[in-house]
C-alpha positions in Angstrom: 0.0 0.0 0.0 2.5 2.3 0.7 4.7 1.9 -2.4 1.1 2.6 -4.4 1.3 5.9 -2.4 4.8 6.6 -3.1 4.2 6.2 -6.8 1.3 7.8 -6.7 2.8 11.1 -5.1 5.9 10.5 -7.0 3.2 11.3 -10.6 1.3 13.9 -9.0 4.7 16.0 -8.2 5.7 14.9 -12.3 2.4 16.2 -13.0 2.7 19.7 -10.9 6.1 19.7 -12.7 5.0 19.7 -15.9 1.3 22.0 -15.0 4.4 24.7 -14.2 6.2 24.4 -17.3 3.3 24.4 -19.5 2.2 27.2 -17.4 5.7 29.1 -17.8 5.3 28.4 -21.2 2.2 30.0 -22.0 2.9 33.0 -19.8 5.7 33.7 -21.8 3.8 33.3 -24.6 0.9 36.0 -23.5 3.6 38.3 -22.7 5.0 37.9 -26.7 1.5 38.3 -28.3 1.5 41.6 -26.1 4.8 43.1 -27.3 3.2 42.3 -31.3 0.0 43.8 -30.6 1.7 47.3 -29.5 4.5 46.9 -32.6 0.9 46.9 -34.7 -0.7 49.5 -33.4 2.8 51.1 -33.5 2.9 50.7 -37.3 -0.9 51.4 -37.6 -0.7 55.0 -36.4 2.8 55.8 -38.4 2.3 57.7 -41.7 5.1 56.9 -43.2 5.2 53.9 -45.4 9.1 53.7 -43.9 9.8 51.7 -41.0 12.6 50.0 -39.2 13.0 46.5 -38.2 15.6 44.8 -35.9 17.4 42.6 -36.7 19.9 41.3 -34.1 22.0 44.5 -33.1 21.1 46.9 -36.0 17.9 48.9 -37.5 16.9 47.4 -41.1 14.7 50.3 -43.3 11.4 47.7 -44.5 8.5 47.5 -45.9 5.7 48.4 -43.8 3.4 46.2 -45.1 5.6 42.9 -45.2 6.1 44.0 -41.5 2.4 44.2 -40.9 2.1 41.0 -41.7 4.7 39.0 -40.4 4.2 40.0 -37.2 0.1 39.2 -37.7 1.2 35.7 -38.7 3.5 35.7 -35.7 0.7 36.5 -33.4 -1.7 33.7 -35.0 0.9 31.3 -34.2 1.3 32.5 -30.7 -1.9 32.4 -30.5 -2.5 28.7 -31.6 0.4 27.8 -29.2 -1.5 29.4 -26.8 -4.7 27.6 -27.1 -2.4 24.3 -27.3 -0.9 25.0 -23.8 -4.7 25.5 -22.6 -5.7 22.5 -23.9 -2.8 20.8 -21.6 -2.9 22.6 -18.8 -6.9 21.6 -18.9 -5.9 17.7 -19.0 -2.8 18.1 -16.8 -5.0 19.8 -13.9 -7.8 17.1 -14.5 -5.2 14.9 -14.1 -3.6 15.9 -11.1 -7.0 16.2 -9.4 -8.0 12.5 -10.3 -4.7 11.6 -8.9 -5.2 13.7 -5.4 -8.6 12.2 -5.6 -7.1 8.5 -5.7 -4.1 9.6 -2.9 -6.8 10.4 -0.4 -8.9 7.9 -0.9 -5.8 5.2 -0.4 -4.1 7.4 2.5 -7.3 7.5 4.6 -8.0 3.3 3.4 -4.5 2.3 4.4 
């Protein structure tokens, strides 16, 4: 009985690991999607059809348009990402709880 505990705690703390990454993960994600949206609306309220990009240490003159939409097909892919993480943060939570479920129940039986 007490090795089925052991193994038992020994997923749920795998589980919690992985709930944080996936967590970490998406935060990170949220905070990327942010930065984009403001580079839009950056590039939405300039006149100027002449922008600059970076790219690694320097400034790059491009085309405001080709800008525009890279970074909207970066966002969609954040966003897909993000809904991804969701969707396993969901299970790995449902998880976990089915898993503290079963611990109690076989802590308070043995």
């Amino acid at each position: 009985m007490a090795e089925n505990l052991e193994e038992l705690l020994g997923h749920l703390q795998m589980q919690n690991q992985q709930l944080q990454n996936v967590m970490m993960q998406k935060q990170a994600l949220i905070i990327q999607t942010k930065e984009i949206e403001k580079a839009l609306e950056e590039i939405s309220r300039e006149d100027s059809e002449e922008i600059y990009r970076s790219v690694g240490p320097i400034l790059v003159k491009a085309d405001k348009e080709k800008v525009k939409k890279d970074l909207e097909e970066q966002k969609e892919e954040m966003e897909l990402k993000i809904k991804s993480l969701e969707k396993q943060e969901s299970r790995l939570k449902s998880l976990m709880k089915e898993g503290q479920e079963k611990f109690q129940s076989l802590h308070q039986g043995g």
